[in-house]
C-alpha positions in Angstrom: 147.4 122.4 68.1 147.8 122.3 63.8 144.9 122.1 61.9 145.5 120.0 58.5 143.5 119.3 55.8 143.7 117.2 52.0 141.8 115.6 49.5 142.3 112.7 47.5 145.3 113.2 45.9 146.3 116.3 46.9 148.5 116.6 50.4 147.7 118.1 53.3 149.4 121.5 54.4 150.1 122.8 58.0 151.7 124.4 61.0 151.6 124.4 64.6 152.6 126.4 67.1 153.6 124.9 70.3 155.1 126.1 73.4 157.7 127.8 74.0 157.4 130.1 70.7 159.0 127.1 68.7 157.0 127.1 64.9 158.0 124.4 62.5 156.4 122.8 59.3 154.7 119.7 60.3 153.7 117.6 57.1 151.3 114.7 55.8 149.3 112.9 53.7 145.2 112.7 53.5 143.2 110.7 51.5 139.6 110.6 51.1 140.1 114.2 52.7 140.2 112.9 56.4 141.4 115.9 58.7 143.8 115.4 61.9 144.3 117.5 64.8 147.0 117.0 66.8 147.8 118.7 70.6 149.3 121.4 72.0 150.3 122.3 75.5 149.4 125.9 75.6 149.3 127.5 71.9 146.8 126.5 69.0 147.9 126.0 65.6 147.2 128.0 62.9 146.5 127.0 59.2 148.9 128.4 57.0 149.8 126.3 53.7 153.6 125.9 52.6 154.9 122.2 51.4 156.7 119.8 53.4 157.4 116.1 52.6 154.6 113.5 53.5 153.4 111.8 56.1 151.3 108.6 56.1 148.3 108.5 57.5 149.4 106.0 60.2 152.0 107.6 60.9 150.1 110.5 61.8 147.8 108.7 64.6 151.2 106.5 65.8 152.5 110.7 66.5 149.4 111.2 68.9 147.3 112.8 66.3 143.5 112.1 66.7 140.7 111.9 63.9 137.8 114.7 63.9 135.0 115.3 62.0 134.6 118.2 58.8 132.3 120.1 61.7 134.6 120.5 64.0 137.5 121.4 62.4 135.1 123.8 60.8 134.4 125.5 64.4 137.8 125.4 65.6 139.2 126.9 62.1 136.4 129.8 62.7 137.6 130.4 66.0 141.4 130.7 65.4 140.6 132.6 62.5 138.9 135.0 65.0 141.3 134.9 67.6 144.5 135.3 65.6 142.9 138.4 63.6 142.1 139.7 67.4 145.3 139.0 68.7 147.3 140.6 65.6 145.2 143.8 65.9 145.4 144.4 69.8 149.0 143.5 69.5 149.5 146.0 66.9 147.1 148.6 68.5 148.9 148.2 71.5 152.4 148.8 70.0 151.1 151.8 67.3 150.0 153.7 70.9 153.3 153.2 72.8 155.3 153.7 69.7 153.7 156.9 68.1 151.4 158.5 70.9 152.1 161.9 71.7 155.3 162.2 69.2 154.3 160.6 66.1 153.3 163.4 63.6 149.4 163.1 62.0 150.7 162.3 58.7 153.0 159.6 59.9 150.7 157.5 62.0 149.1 155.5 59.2 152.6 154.3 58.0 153.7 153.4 61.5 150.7 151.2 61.8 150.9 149.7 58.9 154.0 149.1 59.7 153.5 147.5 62.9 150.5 145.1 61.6 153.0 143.7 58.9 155.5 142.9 62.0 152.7 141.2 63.7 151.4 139.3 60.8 155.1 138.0 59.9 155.4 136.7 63.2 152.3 134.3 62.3 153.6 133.5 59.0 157.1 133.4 59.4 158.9 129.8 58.5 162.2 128.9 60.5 163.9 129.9 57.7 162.7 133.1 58.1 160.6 132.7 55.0 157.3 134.6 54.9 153.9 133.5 54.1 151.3 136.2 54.1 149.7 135.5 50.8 149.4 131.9 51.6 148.2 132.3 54.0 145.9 135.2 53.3 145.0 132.7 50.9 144.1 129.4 52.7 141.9 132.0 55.5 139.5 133.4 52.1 139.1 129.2 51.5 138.7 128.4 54.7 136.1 131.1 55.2 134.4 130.2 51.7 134.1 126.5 52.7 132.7 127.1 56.2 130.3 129.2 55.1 129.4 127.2 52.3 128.9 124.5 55.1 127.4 126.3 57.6 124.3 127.0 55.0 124.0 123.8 53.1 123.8 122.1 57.0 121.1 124.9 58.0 119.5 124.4 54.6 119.3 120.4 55.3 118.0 121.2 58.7 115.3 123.6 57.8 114.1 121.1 55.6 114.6 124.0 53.0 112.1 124.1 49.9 113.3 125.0 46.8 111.9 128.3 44.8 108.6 127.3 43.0 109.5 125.4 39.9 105.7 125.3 38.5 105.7 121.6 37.5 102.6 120.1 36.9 100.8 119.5 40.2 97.6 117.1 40.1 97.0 117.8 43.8 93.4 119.6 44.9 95.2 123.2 45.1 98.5 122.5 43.2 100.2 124.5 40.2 98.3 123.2 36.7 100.4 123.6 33.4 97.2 122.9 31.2 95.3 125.7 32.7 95.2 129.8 31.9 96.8 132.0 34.9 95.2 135.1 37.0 96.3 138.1 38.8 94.9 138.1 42.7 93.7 141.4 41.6 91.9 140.3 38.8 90.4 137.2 41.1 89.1 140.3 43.5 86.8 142.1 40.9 84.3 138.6 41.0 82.8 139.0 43.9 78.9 138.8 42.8 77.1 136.6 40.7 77.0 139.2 38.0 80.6 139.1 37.6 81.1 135.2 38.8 82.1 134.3 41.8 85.6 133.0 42.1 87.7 132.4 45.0 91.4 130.8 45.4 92.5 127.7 47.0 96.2 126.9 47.1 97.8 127.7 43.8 94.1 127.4 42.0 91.6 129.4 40.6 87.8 128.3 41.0 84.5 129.7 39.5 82.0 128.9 42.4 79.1 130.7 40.5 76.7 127.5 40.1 77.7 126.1 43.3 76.7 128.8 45.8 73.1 127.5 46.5 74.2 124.1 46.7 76.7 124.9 49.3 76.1 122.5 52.4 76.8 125.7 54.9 74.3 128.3 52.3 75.1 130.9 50.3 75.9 133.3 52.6 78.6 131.6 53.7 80.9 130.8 51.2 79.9 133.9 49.8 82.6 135.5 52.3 85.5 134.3 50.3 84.2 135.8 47.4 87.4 137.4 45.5 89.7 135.6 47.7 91.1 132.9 49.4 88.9 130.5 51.3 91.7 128.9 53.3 91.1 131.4 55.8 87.5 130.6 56.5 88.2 126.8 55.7 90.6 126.9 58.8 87.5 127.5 60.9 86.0 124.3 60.3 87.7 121.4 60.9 85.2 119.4 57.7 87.2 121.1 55.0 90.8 120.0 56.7 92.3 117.3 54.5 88.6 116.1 53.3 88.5 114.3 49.8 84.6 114.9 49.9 85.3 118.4 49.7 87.7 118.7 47.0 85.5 116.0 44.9 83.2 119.1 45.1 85.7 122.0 44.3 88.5 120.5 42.0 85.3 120.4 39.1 85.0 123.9 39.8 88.7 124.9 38.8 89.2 127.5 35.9 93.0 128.4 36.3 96.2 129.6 38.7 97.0 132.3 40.5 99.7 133.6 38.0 103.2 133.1 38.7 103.6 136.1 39.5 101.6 136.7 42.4 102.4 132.9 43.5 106.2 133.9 43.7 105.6 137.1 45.7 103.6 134.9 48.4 106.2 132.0 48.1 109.5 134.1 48.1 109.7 133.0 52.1 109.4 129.1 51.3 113.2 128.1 51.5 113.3 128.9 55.4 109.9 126.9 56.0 109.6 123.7 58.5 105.9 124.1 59.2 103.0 126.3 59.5 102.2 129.1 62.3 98.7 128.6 64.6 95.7 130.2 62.8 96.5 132.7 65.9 99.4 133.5 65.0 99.3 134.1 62.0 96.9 136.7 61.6 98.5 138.3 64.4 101.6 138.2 63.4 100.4 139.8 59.6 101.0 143.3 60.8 100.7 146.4 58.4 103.4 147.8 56.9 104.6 151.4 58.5 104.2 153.4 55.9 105.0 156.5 57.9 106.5 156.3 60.8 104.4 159.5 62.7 101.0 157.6 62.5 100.3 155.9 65.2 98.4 153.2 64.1 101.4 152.2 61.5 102.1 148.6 64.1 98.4 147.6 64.3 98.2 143.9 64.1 96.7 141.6 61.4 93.2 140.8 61.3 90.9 138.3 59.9 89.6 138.8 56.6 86.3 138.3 57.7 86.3 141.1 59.5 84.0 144.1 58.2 85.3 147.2 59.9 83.5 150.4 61.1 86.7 152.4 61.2 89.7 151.5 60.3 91.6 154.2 62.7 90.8 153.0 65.6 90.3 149.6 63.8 87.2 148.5 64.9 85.0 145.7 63.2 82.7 142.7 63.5 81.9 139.3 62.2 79.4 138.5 59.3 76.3 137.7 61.8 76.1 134.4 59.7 79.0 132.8 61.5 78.1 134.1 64.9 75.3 131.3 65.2 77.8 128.5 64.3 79.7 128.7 67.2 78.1 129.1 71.0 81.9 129.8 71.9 83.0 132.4 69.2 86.5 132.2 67.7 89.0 134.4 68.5 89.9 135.4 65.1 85.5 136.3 64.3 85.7 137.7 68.1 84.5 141.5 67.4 87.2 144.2 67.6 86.6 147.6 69.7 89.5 149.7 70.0 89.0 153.5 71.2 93.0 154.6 70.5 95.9 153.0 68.8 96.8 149.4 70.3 99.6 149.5 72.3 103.0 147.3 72.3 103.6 146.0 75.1 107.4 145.3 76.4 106.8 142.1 79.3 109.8 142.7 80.1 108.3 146.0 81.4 105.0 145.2 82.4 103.7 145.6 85.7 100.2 145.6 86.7 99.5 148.5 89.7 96.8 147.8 92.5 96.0 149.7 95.2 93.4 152.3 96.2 92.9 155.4 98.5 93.7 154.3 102.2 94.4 151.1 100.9 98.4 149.2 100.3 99.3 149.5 96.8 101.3 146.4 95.0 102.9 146.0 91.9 102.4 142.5 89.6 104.2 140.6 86.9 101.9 138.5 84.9 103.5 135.9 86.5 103.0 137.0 89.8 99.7 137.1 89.0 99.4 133.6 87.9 101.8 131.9 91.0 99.9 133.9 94.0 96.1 133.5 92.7 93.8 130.9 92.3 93.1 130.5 88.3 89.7 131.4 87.5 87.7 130.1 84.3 83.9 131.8 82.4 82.3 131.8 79.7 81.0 135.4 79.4 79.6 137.4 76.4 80.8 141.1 75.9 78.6 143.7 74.0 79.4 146.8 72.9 77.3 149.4 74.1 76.7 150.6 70.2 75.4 147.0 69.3 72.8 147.7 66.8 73.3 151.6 66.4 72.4 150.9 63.0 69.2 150.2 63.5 68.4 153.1 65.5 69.7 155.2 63.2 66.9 154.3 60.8 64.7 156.6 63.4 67.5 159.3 63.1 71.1 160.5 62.5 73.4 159.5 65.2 77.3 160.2 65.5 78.7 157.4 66.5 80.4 154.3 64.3 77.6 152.1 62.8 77.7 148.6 63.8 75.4 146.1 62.7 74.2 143.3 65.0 77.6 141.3 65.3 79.1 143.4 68.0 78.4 141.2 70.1 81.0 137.9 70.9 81.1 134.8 73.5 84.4 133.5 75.0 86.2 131.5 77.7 88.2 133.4 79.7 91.2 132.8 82.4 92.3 134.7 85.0 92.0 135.9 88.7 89.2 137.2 90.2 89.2 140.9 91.0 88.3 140.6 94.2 91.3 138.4 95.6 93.6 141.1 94.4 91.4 143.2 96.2 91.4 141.4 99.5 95.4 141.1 99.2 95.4 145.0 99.3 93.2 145.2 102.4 89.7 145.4 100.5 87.7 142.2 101.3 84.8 143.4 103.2 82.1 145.8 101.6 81.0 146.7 105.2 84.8 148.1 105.4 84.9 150.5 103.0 84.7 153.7 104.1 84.0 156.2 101.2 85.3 154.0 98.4 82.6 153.2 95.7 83.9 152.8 92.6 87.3 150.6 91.0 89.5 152.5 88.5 90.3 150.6 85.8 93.8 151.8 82.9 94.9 150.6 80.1 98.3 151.2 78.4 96.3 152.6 75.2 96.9 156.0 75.2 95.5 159.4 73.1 97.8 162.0 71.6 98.0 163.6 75.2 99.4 160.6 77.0 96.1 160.3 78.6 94.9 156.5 78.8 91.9 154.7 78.4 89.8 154.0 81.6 86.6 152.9 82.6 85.2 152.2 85.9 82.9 149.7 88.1 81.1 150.0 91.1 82.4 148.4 93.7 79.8 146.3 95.0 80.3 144.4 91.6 83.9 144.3 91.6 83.9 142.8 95.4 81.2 140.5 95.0 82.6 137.0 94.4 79.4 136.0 92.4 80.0 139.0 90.3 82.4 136.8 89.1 85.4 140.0 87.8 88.6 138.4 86.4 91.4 139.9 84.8 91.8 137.3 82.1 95.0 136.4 80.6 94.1 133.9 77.9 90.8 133.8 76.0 89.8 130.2 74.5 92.7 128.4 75.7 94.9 130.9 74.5 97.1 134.2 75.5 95.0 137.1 74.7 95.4 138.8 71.5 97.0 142.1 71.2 93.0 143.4 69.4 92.1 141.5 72.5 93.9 143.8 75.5 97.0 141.6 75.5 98.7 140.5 78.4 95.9 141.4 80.4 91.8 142.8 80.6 89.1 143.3 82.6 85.8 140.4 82.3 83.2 142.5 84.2 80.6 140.0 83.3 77.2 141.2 82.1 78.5 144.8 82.1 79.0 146.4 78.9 82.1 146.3 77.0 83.0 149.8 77.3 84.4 149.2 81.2 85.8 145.9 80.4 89.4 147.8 79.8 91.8 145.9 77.9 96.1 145.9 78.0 94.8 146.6 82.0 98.1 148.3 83.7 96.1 149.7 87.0 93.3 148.5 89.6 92.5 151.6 91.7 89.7 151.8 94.4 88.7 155.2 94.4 85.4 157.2 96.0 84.7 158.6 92.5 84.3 156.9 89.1 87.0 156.9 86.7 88.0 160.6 85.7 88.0 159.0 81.2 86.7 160.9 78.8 85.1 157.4 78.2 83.4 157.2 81.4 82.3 160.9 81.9 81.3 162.3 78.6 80.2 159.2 76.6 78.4 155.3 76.9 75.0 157.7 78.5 72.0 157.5 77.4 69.2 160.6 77.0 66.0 161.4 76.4 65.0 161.5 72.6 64.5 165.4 72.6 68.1 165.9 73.3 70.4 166.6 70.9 74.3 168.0 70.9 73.5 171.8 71.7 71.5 171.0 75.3 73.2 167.4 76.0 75.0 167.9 79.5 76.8 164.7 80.4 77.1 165.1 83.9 73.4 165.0 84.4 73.2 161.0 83.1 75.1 157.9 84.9 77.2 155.7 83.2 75.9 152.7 81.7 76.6 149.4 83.5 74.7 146.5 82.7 73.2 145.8 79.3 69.5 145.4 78.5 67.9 142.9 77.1 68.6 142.1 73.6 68.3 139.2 70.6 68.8 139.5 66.5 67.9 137.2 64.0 71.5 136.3 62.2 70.0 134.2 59.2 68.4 134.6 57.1 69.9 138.0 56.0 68.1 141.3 55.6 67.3 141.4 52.3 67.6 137.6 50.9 65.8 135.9 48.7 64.0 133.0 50.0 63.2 129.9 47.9 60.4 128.6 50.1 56.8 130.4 50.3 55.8 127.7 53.6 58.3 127.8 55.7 61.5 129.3 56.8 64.4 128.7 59.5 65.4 131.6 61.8 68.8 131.9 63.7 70.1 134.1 65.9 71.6 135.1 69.6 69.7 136.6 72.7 71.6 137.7 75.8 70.7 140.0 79.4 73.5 142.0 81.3 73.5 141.9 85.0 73.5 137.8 84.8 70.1 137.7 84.0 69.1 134.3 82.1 67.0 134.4 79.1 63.8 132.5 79.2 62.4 132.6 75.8 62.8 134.2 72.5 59.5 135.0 70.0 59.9 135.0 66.7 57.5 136.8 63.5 57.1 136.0 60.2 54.1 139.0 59.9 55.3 142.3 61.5 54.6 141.0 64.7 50.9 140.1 64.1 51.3 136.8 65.6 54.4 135.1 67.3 55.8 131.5 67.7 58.4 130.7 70.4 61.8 129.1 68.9 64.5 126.2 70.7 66.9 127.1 73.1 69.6 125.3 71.1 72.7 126.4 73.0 72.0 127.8 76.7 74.2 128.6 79.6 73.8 126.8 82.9 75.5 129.0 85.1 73.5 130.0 87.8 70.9 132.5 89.7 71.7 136.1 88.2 75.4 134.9 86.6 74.5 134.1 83.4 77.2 135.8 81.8 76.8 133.8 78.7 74.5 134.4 75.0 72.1 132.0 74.6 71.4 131.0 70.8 67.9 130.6 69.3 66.8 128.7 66.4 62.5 128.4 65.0 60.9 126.8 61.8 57.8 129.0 61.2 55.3 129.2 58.8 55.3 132.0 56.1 51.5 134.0 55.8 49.6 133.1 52.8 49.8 134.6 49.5 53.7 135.4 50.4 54.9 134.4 46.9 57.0 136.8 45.1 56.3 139.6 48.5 58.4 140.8 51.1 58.2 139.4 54.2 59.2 141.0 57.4 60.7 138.6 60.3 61.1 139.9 63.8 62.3 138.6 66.7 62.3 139.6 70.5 63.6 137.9 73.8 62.5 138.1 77.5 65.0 137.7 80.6 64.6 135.8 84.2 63.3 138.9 85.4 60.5 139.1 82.6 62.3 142.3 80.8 61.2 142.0 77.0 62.7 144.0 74.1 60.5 147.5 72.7 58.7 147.4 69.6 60.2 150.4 68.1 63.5 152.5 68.3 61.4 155.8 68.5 60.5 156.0 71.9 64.0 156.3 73.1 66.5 157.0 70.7 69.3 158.7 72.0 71.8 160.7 70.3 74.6 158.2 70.9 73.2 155.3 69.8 73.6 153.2 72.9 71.2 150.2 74.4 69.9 149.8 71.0 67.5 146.8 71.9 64.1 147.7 70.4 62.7 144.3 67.6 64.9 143.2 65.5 63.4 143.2 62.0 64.5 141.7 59.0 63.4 141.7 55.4 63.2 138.6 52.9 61.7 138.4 49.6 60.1 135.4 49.3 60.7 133.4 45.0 60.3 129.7 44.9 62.3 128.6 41.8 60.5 128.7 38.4 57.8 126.4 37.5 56.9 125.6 41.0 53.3 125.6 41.5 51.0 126.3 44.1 
């Protein structure tokens, strides 16, 4: 088969190389720079470029020539190319070793195989004649590699839809690249963050003051406040209202001061000529890991995380929402779900994964994922998980306690699917609680592992974990999607109304055991002690293991410490939830210390049932301030009661606990109450 190729004027060049080891010249003319192919028996042609008379372009399809396109004589080129510089080398390989091996001196090898790959490459370039044409040919392969390149990326580049580098033309667009208008760093857009300094945030390409806008913000404030030396795309992807809505850029194009200098726009931008779309709001973040900057730390791979975030610690990452945007949401967004991480979080090779279960006396099995997911009925809650350290802030008002210090947002509410824990159970031969010998507890592992090789691990009993209305999955998507790897990706334990501390995450083995798990987590931490102990006389083996959460509510708006514009009234939000499936009944609310209560709305409840309400409940109340509150502080509380009439403390004192843990006592917070200037009484 020849390969032949011309342009307008120019003729085409070629050879082919049929059977029988006959090569000959075979000649025509092209116009419009059409290519033919024409057949071979056994032997492919190769392109090699010496002149021969013409042939008309008839004449070539009258010979049994057929018409292809640029693309696949492209391929086909590409291919002999490869397969002729193969053949050359292994035939010359081949001959250097039988030639020289074994009696060919060192310093003669090199010329003998040079030699030998000049013999082979003649007999591809040799004429009938016996005319040579390496250089032509050597020649026609550097154009023929040039122009199948060049094609091979202007096709990929028309395919990707490719954009081209940011030319900075004017851009009337809400967002787009303004000539007329001054440029700023992103760093210099992240010292205005308070109204001191103006607030100003980033949209697109633009630059916005926001300053005189913040009160008159439809969500508050507090809100918007988020974004303050930043972008707002992030929190703007949240709610769908912003998405696309010319009522919202009405109100923010006014606002615009400048662009993000070009600078900065090219360093985010310098990935724009491989774009064809956008990645899920999941993704992405996920996907923004941190850069290793050494390669001995092992929390160098940790995946992205949303910016509105506020961590605790940073390694382990661990971090929750602003409480403002828990109350928006009864189901809480992944990317706002709170983050607790005890060791680095693992990568995890599916490929690799199995998931153990098994127990003493019992027969052990090993699962993919998708084992998991073909043998077992899919399972789907909404549950709430709490971290055990909810609130420790608070109780650390009473006193110092070691421990991170999280506010009142570690707390989150999710769907989750997955099996239940007690079908896996049953498969193994566990299904009957009045068959269980001396087991008592499930073993719980995740891949997560300390600088030992020791794992994370937390246990249940195993009453809870065999109890079909104790409803234990192990979930493999969360909202509708796979779990996160902050989330305990591909698979974690939902031990509904249980606290999050034995709800193990990237879950690799179920074991049924007579004692709890052997964790440092589950034997020397999540206990709770009397308030007179402290670290020199705390013995951990004389306190159980939490399990199920008390009960527990927080107000999330308005802030401790805002200002209030109203001295009548004011609108409390928040969330109040019970472990062990306990439903909560009512929620009381105080505008006066707790001198005199009102009872708030039930605006988003769970109906799930006698003792499996696994889900938050969130509260909202208009209640009147006391008199003469103008200009004072004001001090809200709030306080919930469960199905089985448990009510929050007043105070932290009675039981703090040098770990911080069940931190349920009133929640307080303190406004100052300023109605704007010139309003009378």
């Amino acid at each position: 088969m020849g390969f032949y190729g011309g342009g307008e004027t120019s003729r085409g060049w070629g050879w082919c190389s049929p059977p029988r080891g006959r090569r000959f010249p075979v000649s025509r003319s092209f116009r419009s720079g059409v290519l033919f192919v024409s057949g071979g028996e056994t032997s492919p042609g190769v392109v090699v470029a010496f002149p021969t008379h013409g042939m008309s372009r008839e004449a070539v399809h009258r010979s049994g020539h057929r018409e292809v396109s640029r693309s696949e004589v492209s391929k086909m080129a590409a291919v002999r190319c490869v397969l002729t510089c193969g053949r050359v080398f292994t035939q010359s390989a081949a001959s250097y070793s039988t030639r020289s091996a074994g009696k060919t001196p060192l310093s003669q090898k090199w010329t003998v195989l040079q030699q030998t790959v000049r013999q082979r490459t003649r007999r591809y370039t040799t004429g009938p004649a016996g005319r040579t044409y390496v250089w032509p040919a050597t020649a026609v392969g550097i154009a023929c590699g040039l122009t199948v390149g060049t094609a091979f990326y202007l096709n990929q580049r028309e395919k990707l839809g490719a954009k081209s580098a940011p030319t900075f033309e004017h851009d009337p667009t809400p967002g787009g690249f303004r000539t007329n208008l001054p440029e700023f760093s992103l760093e210099e857009v992240a010292k205005h963050k308070t109204k001191g300094d103006r607030v100003w945030i980033t949209y697109k390409s633009g630059v916005y003051d926001i300053t005189e806008f913040l009160e008159s913000h439809p969500g508050g404030a507090s809100k918007i406040m988020l974004a303050a030396g930043g972008s707002v795309e992030p929190f703007w992807a949240m709610y769908a209202v912003h998405k696309e809505n010319p009522e919202v850029f009405e109100l923010l194009e006014p606002l615009r001061i400048g662009n993000i200098s070009r600078k900065d726009l090219i360093e985010m931008q310098q990935l724009e000529p491989l774009r064809i779309g956008n990645i899920s709001r999941k993704d992405l973040i996920e996907m923004q890991q941190t850069k290793k900057a050494d390669p001995n730390d092992p929390f160098a791979s940790e995946p992205g995380r949303h910016p509105a975030l506020a961590p605790s610690s940073k390694k382990p990452f661990n971090a929750e929402p602003p409480a403002e945007l828990l109350v928006d949401n009864y189901i809480t967004p992944n990317e706002l779900f709170f983050v607790r991480n005890h060791l680095p979080v693992p990568q995890v090779d599916m490929k690799k994964y199995v998931l153990t279960v098994g127990g003493e006396g019992l027969k052990k099995h090993s699962f993919t994922l998708d084992e998991l997911k073909e043998k077992f009925k899919h399972r789907k809650m909404v549950a709430t998980i709490q971290c055990a350290g909810n609130r420790r802030s608070n109780m650390m008002e009473v006193k110092k306690i070691k421990g991170l210090s999280w506010g009142i947002a570690a707390i989150s509410n999710a769907e989750w699917t997955g099996v239940y824990l007690s079908d896996l159970l049953a498969h193994v031969g566990l299904s009957d609680p009045e068959e269980r010998g001396e087991l008592k507890h499930v073993q719980f592992e995740g891949l997560d592992l300390d600088p030992e090789k020791a794992p994370y691990g937390g246990s249940i009993p195993i009453e809870k974990a065999l109890d079909r209305s104790g409803d234990v999955l192990l979930a493999w998507d969360m909202n509708g999607e796979p779990l996160s790897r902050d989330h305990g990706f591909p698979l974690r334990v939902i031990a509904p109304g249980i606290i999050g501390a034995r709800q193990v995450k990237w879950l690799s083995k179920v074991w049924a055991s007579p004692d709890e798990s052997p964790s440092h987590w589950q034997q020397n931490d999540y206990k709770g002690f009397a308030p007179q102990i402290d670290w020199d006389s705390v013995d951990f083996k004389k306190s159980p293991a939490i399990q199920e959460y008390p009960v527990q509510s927080a107000i999330c708006e308005p802030k401790d410490g805002a200002v209030w514009d109203d001295d009548e009234e004011v609108t409390v939000k928040g969330y109040a939830y019970s472990g062990g499936g306990r439903e909560i009944i009512r929620v009381d609310v105080s505008a006066d210390g707790g001198k005199t209560w009102h009872p708030t709305e039930l605006v988003a409840k769970p109906d799930q049932g006698y003792n499996r309400t696994w889900a938050w409940t969130l509260w909202e109340a208009t209640l009147p301030l006391p008199k003469e509150a103008k200009g004072k502080q004001v001090e809200l509380c709030a306080k919930a009661v469960d199905s089985a009439y448990n009510t929050q403390p007043e105070s932290f004192k009675p039981y703090w606990n040098l770990r911080g843990v069940v931190a349920n006592a009133w929640h307080r917070v303190h406004i100052k109450v300023e109605p704007p200037e010139g309003d009378d009484d």
